[in-house]
C-alpha positions as CSV (number, residue, x, y, z in Angstrom):
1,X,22.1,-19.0,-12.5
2,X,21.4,-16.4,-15.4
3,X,19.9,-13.4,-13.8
4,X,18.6,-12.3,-16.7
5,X,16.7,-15.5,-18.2
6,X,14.7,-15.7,-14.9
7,X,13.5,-12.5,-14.9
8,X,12.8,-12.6,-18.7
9,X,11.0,-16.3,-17.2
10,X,9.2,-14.5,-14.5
11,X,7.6,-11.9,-16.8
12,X,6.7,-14.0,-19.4
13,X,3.0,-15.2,-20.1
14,X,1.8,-11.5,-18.0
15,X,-0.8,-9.7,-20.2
16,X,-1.0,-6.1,-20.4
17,X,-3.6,-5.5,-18.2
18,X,-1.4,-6.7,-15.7
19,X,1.2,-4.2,-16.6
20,X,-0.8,-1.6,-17.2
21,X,-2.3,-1.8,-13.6
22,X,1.3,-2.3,-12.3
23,X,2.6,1.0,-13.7
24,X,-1.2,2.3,-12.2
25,X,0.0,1.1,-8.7
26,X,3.7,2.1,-9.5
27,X,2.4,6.0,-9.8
28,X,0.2,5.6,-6.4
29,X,3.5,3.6,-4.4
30,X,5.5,7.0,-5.6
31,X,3.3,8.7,-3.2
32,X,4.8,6.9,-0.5
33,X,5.6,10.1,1.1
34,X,3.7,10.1,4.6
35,X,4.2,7.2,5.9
36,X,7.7,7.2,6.8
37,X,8.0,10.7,8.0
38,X,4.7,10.7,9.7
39,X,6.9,10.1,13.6
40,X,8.8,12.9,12.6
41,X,6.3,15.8,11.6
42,X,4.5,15.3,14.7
43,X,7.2,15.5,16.8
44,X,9.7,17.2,15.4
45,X,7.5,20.2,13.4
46,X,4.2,20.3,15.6
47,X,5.7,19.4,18.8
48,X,3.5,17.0,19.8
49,X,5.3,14.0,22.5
50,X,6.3,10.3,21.4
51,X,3.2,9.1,22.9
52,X,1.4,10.8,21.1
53,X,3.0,10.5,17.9
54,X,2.6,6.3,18.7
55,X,-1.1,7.1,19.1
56,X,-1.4,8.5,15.9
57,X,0.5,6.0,14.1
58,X,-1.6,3.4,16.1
59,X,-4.7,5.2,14.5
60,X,-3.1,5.1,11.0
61,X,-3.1,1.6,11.5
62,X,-6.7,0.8,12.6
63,X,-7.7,2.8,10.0
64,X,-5.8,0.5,7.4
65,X,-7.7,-2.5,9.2
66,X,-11.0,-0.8,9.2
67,X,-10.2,-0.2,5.3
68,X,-9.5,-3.6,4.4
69,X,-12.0,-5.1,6.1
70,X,-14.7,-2.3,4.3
71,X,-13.0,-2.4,1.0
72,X,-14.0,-6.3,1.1
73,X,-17.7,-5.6,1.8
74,X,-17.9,-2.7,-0.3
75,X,-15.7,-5.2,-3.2
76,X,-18.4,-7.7,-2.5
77,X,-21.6,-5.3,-3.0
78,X,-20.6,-2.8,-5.6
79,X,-17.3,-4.2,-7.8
80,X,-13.5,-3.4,-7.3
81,X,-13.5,-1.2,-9.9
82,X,-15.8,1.3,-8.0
83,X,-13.8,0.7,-4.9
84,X,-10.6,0.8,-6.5
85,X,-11.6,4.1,-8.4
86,X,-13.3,5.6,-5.1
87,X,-10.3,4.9,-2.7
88,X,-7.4,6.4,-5.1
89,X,-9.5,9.6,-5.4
90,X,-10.6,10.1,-1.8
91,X,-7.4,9.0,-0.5
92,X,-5.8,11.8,-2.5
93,X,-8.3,14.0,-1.0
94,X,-7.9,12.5,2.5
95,X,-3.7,13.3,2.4
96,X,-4.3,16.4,0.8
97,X,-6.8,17.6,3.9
98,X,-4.2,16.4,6.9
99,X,-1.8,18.9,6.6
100,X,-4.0,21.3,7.5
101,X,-4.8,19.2,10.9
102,X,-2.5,20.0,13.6
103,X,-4.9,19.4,17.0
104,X,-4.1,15.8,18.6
105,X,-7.3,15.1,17.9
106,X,-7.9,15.8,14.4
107,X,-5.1,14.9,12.7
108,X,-5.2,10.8,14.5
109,X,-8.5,11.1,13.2
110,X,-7.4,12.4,9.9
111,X,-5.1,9.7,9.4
112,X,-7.5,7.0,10.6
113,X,-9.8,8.5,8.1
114,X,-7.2,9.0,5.5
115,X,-5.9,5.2,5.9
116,X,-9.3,4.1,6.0
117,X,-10.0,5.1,2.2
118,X,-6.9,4.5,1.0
119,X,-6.8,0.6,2.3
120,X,-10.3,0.1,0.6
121,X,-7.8,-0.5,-2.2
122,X,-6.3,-3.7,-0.9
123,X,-9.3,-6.2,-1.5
124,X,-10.6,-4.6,-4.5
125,X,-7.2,-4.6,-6.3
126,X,-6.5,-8.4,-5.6
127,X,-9.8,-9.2,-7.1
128,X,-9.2,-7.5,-10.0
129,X,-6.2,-9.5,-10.2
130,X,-8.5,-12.6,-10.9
131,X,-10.0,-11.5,-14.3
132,X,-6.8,-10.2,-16.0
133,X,-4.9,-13.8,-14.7
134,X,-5.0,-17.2,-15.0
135,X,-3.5,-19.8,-12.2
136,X,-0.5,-20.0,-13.9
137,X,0.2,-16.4,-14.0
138,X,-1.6,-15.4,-10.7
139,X,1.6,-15.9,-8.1
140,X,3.7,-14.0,-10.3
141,X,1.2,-11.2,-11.2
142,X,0.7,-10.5,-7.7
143,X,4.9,-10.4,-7.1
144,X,5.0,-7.9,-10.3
145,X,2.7,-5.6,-8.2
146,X,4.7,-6.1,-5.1
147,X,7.7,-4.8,-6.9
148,X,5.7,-1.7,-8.4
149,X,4.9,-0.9,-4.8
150,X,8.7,-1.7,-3.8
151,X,10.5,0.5,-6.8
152,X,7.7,2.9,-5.5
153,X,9.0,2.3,-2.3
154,X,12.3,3.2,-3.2
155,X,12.1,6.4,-4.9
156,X,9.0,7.7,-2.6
157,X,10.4,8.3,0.5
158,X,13.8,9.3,-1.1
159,X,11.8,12.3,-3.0
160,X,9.9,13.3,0.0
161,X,13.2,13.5,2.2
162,X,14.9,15.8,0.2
163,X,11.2,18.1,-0.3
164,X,11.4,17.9,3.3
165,X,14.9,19.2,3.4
166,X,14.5,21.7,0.5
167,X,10.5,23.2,1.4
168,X,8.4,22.0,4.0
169,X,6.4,18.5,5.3
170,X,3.4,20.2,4.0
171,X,4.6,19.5,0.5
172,X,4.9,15.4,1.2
173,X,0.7,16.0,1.7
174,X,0.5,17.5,-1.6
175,X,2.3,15.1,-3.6
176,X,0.9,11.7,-1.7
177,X,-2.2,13.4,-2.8
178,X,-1.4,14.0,-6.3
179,X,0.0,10.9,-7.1
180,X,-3.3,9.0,-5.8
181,X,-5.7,11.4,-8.2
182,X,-2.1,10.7,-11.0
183,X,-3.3,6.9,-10.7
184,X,-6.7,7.4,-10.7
185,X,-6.8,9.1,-14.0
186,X,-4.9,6.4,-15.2
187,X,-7.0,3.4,-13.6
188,X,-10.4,5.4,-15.5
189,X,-8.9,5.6,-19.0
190,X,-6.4,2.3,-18.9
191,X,-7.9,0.0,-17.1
192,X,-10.6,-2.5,-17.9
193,X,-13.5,-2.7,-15.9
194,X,-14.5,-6.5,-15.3
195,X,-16.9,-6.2,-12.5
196,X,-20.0,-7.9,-14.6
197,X,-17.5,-10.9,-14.6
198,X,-16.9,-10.5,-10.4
199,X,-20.8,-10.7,-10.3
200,X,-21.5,-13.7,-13.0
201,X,-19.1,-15.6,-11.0
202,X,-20.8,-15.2,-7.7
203,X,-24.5,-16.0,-9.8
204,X,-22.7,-19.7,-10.7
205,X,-21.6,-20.0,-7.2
206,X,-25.1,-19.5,-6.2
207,X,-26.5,-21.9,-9.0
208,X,-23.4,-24.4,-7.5
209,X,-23.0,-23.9,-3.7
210,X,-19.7,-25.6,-2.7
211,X,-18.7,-25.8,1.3
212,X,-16.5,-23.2,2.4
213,X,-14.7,-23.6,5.2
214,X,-15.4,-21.3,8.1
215,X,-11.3,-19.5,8.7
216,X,-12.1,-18.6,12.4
217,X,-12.1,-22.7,12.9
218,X,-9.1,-22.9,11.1
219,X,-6.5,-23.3,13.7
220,X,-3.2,-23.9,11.3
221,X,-4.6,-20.6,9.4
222,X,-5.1,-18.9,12.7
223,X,-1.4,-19.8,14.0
224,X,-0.1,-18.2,10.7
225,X,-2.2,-14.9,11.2
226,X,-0.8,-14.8,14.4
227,X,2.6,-15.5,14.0
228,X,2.1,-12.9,11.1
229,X,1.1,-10.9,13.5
230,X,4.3,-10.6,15.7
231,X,6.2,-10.4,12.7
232,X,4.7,-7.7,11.9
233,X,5.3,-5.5,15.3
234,X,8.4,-5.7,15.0
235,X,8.4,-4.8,11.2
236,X,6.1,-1.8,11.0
237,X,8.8,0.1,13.9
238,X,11.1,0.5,10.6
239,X,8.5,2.9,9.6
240,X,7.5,4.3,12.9
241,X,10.2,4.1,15.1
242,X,13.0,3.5,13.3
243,X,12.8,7.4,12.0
244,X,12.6,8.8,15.2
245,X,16.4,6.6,16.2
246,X,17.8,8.0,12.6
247,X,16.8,11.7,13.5
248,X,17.3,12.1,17.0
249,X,20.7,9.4,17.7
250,X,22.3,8.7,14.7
251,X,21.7,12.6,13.7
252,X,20.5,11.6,9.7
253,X,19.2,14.4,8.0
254,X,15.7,13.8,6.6
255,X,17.3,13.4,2.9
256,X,19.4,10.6,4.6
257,X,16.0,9.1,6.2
258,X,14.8,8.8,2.7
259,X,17.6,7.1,1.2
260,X,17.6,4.6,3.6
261,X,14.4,3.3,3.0
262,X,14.9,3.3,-0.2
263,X,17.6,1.0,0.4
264,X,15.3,-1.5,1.9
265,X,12.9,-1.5,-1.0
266,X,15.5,-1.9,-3.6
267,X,16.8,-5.1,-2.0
268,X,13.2,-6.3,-2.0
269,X,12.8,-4.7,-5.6
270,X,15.7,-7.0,-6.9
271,X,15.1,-10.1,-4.8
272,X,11.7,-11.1,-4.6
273,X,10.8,-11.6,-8.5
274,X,13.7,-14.2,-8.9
275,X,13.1,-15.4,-5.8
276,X,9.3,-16.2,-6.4
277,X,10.3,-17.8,-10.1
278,X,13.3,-19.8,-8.9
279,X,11.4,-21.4,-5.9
């Protein structure tokens, strides 16, 4: 199997809106920098118990849900582009304001806040995807992004564990919240804004009603989301709990931390695109 021929493969047809928006969503992954430290800074620098820091995370998490779910209304009344523009800025804004939240209470409702914008991203960015793309190129559009949030992935956490190490967590707030406001800048002078196309297409589908099948009544769909689902516990503890193992038993030093999630992104970074092609 030549390595090199399917990736060249995979990449090839991809416009350069698609790239540009992957190097947009490259700069906002490098702010990966919370997330897997966020079990550590509350117990280990603001003393707060494990319980606690579970609750938090658990917020963080009902905030992403909250966000996706919004962030498809929102996509559905006022464009992605406005929503994909709103949630980069006031997600930087929203990671630059926690680390001045130290109560239990504020900061779980700073992060449910904070993951709340920043998830508004989700359903706006995929339908962007459907104006720069065509259904040849859509699959593999979408795994180009995947491994833009993946390389981001990979050097994110890495750069936050040594700030840690070298400064202070408050730092890893800064730069989550710089690199959101980085892509932003980017998206508004890079990025073309095909919303009046989002909004034609739903006029035709008006003009030509089709059936749409109602997903709660979709029982095969509904096994997947649930199997997804318990994937998915266990999963998310390599950001949440994991951490807290690496610190406390197997004595890493925060750099360390970093470098091993890094680890788990490259593997995905290198994998999935060839994967996705050869398949």
């Amino acid at each position: 199997m030549n390595i090199i021929k399917i990736y060249r493969d995979a990449f090839s047809g991809l416009n350069q809106d698609i790239w540009l928006i992957t190097v947009v969503m490259f700069v906002n992954r490098l702010g990966t920098l919370i997330l897997p430290f966020i079990t550590l800074y509350t117990t280990q620098e603001i003393g707060w118990t494990k319980p606690q820091a579970g609750i938090a995370v658990a917020c963080f998490g009902a905030g992403s849900l909250a966000g996706s779910y919004l962030g498809g209304w929102l996509t559905d009344k006022i464009g992605y582009y406005k929503v994909f523009l709103f949630s980069l800025i006031g997600g930087g804004l929203a990671y630059y304001m926690l680390q001045f939240f130290t109560s239990y209470l504020a900061l779980s409702l700073g992060l449910f806040v904070a993951s709340t914008i920043a998830d508004l991203l989700r359903p706006a960015l995929y339908t962007g995807i459907r104006f720069f793309t065509n259904d040849n190129t859509q699959t593999r559009a979408v795994s180009l992004l995947r491994m833009a949030f993946n390389l981001g992935f990979i050097i994110g956490p890495a750069i936050g564990g040594v700030i840690i190490a070298l400064t202070s967590y408050k730092w890893i707030f800064i730069l989550d919240a710089f690199t959101c406001w980085g892509a932003a800048i980017m998206t508004y002078f890079l990025i073309k804004d095909y919303s009046h196309k989002q909004f034609e297409n739903k006029e035709e589908e008006i003009d030509k009603p089709i059936e749409i099948k109602n997903p709660y009544r979709d029982k095969p769909y509904l096994l997947f989301l649930f199997y997804s689902m318990l994937m998915l516990i266990g999963f998310f503890q390599i950001l949440f709990t994991v951490p807290l193992y690496l610190e406390e038993i197997a004595h890493f030093s925060t750099d360390q931390i970093g470098f091993f999630f890094g680890i788990n992104g490259a593997l995905v970074f290198i994998l999935e695109m060839p994967l996705v092609q050869y398949v």
